[in-house]
C-alpha positions in Angstrom: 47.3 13.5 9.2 49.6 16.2 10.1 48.3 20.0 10.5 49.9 21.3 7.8 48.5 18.7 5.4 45.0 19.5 7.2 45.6 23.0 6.1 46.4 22.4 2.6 43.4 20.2 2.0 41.4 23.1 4.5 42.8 25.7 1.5 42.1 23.7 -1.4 38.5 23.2 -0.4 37.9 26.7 0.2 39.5 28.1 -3.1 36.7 25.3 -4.9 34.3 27.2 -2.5 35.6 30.3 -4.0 35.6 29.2 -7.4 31.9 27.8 -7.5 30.6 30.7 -5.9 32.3 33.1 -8.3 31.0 30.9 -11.6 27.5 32.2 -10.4 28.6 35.9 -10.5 27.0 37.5 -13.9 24.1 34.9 -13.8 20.9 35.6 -14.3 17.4 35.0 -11.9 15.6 32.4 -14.1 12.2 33.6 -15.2 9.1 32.1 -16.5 7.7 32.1 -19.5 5.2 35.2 -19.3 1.8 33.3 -20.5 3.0 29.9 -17.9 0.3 31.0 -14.6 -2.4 31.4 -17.1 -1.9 28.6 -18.9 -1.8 26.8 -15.6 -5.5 28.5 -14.5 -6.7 26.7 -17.8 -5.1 23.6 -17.3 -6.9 23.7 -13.7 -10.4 25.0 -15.0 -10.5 22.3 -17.9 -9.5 19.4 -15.1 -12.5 17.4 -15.0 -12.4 14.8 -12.2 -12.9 10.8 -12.9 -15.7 10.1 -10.9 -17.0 6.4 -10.2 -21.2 6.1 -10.9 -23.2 5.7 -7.9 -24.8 2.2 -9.7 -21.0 1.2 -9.9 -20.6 1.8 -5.9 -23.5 0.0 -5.1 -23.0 -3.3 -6.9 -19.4 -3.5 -6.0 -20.4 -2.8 -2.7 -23.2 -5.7 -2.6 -20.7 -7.8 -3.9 -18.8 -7.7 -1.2 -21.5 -8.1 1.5 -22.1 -11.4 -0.7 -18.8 -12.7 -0.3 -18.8 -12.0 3.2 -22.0 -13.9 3.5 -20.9 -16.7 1.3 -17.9 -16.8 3.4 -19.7 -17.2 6.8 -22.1 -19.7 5.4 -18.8 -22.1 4.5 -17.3 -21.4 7.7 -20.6 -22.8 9.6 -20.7 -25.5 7.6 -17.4 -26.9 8.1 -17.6 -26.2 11.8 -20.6 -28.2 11.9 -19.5 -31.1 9.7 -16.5 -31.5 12.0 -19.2 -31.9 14.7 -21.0 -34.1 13.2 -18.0 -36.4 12.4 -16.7 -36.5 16.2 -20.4 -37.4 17.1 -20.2 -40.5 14.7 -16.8 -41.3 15.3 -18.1 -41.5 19.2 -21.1 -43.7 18.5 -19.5 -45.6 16.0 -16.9 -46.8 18.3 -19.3 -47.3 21.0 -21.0 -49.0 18.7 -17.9 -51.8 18.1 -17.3 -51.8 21.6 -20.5 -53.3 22.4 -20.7 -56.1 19.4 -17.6 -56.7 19.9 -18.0 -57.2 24.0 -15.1 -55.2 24.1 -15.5 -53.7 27.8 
């Protein structure tokens, strides 16, 4: 782009600079409505907070310590079924071996 096209598009933008700014000449400051900071005091005073009953808590939270036991008891017993099934996989092939006169 050439400098004197720079400087065209450099004026252009300025005189929309200019003309914005001037639009805002002979406006006014907006102002609230004279009752709105008391009506927000109510609004705040009347504000009751939802609030969760202690009985609530307290089941929902032995619920969860259930589940967590509930979960650990499954966990233990499928760790020691899996034990118990390599133990009788062991004897039962020992088991074959010797009836068998494998060995």
């Amino acid at each position: 782009m050439s400098n004197y096209k720079k400087t065209i598009v450099k004026e252009e933008k300025e005189k929309w600079i200019d003309k914005v700014l001037m639009s805002l000449e002979g406006g006014q400051k907006a102002r609230p409505e004279r009752d709105l900071f008391s009506s927000i005091e109510k609004r705040i005073q009347n504000y009751e907070a939802n609030t969760i009953p202690v009985s609530r808590l307290v089941m929902a939270a032995a619920a969860v310590v259930l589940l967590i036991m509930l979960n650990i008891a499954v966990v233990k017993k499928s760790v020691s079924t899996k034990e118990n099934n390599v133990e009788e996989k062991a004897t039962y092939s020992s088991l074959l071996i010797s009836d068998f006169n494998l060995l």
